[in-house]
ZABA-284977 format. One record per residue (C-alpha): residue number from 1; x, y, z. Coordinates in Angstrom, 3 decimals, always signed. Example, Ala and Ser with C-alpha at 12.3 -4.5 7.8 and 13.67 -1.06 7.14 Angstrom:
// residues 2
+-----+----------+----------+----------+
|   n |        X |        Y |        Z |
+-----+----------+----------+----------+
|   1 |  +12.300 |   -4.500 |   +7.800 |
|   2 |  +13.670 |   -1.060 |   +7.140 |
+-----+----------+----------+----------+
***
This chain:
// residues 143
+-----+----------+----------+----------+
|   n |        X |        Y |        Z |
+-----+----------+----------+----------+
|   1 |  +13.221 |  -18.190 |  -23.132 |
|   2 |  +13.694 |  -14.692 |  -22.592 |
|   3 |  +11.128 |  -12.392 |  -20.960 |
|   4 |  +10.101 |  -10.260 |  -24.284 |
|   5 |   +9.136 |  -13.886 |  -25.443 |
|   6 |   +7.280 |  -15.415 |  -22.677 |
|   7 |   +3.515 |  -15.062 |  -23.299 |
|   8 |   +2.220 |  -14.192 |  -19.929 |
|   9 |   -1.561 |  -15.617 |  -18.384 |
|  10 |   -4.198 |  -13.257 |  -18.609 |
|  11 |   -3.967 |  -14.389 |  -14.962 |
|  12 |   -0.586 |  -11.670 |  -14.523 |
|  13 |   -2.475 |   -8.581 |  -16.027 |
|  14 |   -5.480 |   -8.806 |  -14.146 |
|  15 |   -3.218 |   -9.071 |  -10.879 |
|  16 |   -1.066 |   -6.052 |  -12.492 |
|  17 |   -4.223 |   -3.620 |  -13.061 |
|  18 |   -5.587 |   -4.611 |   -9.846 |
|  19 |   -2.471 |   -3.712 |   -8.045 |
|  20 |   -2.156 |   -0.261 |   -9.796 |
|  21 |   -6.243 |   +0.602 |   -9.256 |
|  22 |   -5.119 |   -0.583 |   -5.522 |
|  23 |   -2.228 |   +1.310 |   -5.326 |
|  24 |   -3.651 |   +4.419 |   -7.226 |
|  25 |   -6.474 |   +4.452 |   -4.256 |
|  26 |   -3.635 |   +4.664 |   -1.361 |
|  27 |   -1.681 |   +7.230 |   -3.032 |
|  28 |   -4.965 |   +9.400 |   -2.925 |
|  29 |   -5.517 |   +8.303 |   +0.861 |
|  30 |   -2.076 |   +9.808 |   +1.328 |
|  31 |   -2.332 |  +12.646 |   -0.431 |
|  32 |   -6.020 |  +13.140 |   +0.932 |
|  33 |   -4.777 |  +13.348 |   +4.727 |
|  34 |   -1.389 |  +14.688 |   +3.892 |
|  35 |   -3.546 |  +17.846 |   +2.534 |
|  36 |   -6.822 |  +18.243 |   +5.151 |
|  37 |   -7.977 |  +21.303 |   +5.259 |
|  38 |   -9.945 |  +22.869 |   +7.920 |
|  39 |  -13.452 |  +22.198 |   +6.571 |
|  40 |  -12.476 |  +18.499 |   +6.043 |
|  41 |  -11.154 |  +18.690 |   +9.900 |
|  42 |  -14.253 |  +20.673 |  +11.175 |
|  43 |  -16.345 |  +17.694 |   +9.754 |
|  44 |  -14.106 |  +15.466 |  +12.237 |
|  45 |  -14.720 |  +14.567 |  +16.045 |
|  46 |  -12.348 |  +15.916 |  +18.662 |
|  47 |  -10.872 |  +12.360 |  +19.123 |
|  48 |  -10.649 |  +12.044 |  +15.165 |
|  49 |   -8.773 |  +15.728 |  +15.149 |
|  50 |   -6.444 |  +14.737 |  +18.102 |
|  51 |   -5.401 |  +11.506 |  +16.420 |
|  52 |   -4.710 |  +12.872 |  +13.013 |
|  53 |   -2.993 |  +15.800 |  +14.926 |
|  54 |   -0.864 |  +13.606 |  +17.319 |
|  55 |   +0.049 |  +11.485 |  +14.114 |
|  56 |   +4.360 |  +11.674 |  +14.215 |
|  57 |   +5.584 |  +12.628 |  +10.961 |
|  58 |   +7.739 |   +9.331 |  +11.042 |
|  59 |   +4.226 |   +7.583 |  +10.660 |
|  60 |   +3.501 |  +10.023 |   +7.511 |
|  61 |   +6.446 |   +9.464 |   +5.961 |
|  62 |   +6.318 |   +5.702 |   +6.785 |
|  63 |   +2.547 |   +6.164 |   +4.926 |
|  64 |   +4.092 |   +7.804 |   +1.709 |
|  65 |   +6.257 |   +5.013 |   +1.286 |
|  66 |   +4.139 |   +2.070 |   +1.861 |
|  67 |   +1.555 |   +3.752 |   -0.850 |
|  68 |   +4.254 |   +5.347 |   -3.195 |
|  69 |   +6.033 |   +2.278 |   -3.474 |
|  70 |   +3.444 |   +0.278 |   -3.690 |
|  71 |   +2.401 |   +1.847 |   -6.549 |
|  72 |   +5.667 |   +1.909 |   -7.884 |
|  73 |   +5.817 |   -2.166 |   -7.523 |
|  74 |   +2.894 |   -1.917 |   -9.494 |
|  75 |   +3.581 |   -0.287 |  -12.560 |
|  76 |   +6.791 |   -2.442 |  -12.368 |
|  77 |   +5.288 |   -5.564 |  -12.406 |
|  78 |   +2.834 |   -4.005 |  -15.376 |
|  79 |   +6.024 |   -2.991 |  -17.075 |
|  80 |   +7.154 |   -6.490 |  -16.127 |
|  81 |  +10.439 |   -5.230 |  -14.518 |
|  82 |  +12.648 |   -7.171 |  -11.471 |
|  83 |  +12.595 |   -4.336 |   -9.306 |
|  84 |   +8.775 |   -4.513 |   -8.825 |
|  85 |   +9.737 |   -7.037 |   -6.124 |
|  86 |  +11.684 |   -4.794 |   -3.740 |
|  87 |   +9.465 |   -2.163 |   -4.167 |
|  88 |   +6.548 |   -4.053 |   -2.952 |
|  89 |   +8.687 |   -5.634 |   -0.102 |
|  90 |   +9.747 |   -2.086 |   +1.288 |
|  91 |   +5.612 |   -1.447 |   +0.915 |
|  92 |   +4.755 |   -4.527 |   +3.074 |
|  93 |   +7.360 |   -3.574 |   +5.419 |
|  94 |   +6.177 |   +0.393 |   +5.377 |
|  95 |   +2.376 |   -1.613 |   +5.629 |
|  96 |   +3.613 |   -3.423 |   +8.467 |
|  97 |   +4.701 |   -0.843 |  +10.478 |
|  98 |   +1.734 |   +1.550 |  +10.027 |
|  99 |   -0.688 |   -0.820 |  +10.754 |
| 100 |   +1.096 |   -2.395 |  +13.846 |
| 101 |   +1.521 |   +1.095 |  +15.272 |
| 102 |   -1.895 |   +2.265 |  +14.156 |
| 103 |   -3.359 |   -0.523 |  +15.731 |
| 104 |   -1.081 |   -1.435 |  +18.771 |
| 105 |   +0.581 |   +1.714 |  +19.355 |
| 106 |   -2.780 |   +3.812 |  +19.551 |
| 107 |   -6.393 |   +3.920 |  +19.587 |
| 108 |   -7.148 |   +4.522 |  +15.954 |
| 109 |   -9.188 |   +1.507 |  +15.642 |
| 110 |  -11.687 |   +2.752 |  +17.719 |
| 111 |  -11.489 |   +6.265 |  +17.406 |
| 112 |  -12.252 |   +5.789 |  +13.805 |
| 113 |  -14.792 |   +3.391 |  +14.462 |
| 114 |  -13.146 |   +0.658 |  +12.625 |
| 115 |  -12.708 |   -3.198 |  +12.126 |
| 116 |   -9.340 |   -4.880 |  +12.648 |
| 117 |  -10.557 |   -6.553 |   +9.559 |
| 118 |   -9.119 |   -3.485 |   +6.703 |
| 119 |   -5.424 |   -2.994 |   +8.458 |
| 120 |   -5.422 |   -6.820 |   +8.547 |
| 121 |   -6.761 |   -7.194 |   +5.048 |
| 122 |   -4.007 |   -4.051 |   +3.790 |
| 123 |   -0.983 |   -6.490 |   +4.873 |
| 124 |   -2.321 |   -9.634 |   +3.312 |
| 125 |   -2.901 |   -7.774 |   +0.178 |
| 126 |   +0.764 |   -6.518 |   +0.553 |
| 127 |   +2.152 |  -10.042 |   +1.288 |
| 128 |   +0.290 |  -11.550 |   -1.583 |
| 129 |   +1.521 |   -8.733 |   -4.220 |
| 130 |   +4.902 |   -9.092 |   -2.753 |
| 131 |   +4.705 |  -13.591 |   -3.200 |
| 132 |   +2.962 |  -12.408 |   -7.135 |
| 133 |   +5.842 |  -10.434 |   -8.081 |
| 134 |   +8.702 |  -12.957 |   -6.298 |
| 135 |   +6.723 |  -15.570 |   -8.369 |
| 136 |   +6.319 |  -13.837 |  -11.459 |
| 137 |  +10.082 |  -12.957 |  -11.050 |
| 138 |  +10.943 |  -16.776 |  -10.910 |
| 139 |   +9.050 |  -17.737 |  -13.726 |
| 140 |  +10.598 |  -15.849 |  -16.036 |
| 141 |   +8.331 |  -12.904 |  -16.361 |
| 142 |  +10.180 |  -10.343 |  -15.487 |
| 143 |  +13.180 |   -8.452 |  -16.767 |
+-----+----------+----------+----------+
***
């Protein structure tokens, strides 16, 4: 049966507009701290300002791909298209590295005052979008 044919669960579109809302949200993060201004920095401790400022731009550019794609595996797996699944594989592994060096690599976690609980939560998301659109590829759904 081909994939124009298929009649998809209801199950595959709530994942899809999930994903994009998801997605949507990171791509503002990104574009949020790629774009601080000074009175969003003056509102920011001196640890806070020194972390964003010591940020490499590797790390940025590793953060515009991990959302970007992400939300590009998104609309691909709304447009049910195949190459939804590399695009969220290159996110996970974008995700990955972010969040390993974010958490490992400095002292984010508790200069932002935060859980281990949302960077752990961001990959598991990632792996489970990543397994959805594999799965969804499998079955037939996409094209």
């Amino acid at each position: 049966m081909s994939t124009n044919q298929t009649k998809l669960p209801v199950a595959y579109w709530i994942v899809g507009v999930i994903a994009l809302l998801w997605n949507l949200a990171g791509v503002a993060n990104f574009v949020f701290q790629v774009f601080f201004t000074d009175s969003m920095v003056a509102l920011m401790s001196e640890e806070q300002k020194e972390l964003i400022m010591s940020n490499p731009m590797w790390m940025k550019l590793v953060f515009g791909i991990a959302t970007i794609l992400g939300l590009v595996g998104a609309i691909g797996l709304l447009m049910r298209k195949k190459w939804a699944v590399p695009a969220f594989l290159v996110s996970l592994i974008a995700i990955v590295i972010q969040m390993g060096y974010s958490c490992f690599g400095t002292n984010a976690l508790e200069v932002m005052e935060q859980s281990p609980i949302f960077p752990a939560m961001l990959v598991i998301f990632s792996v489970v979008l990543w397994w959805y659109s594999k799965r969804s590829d499998a079955r037939g759904f996409l094209s």
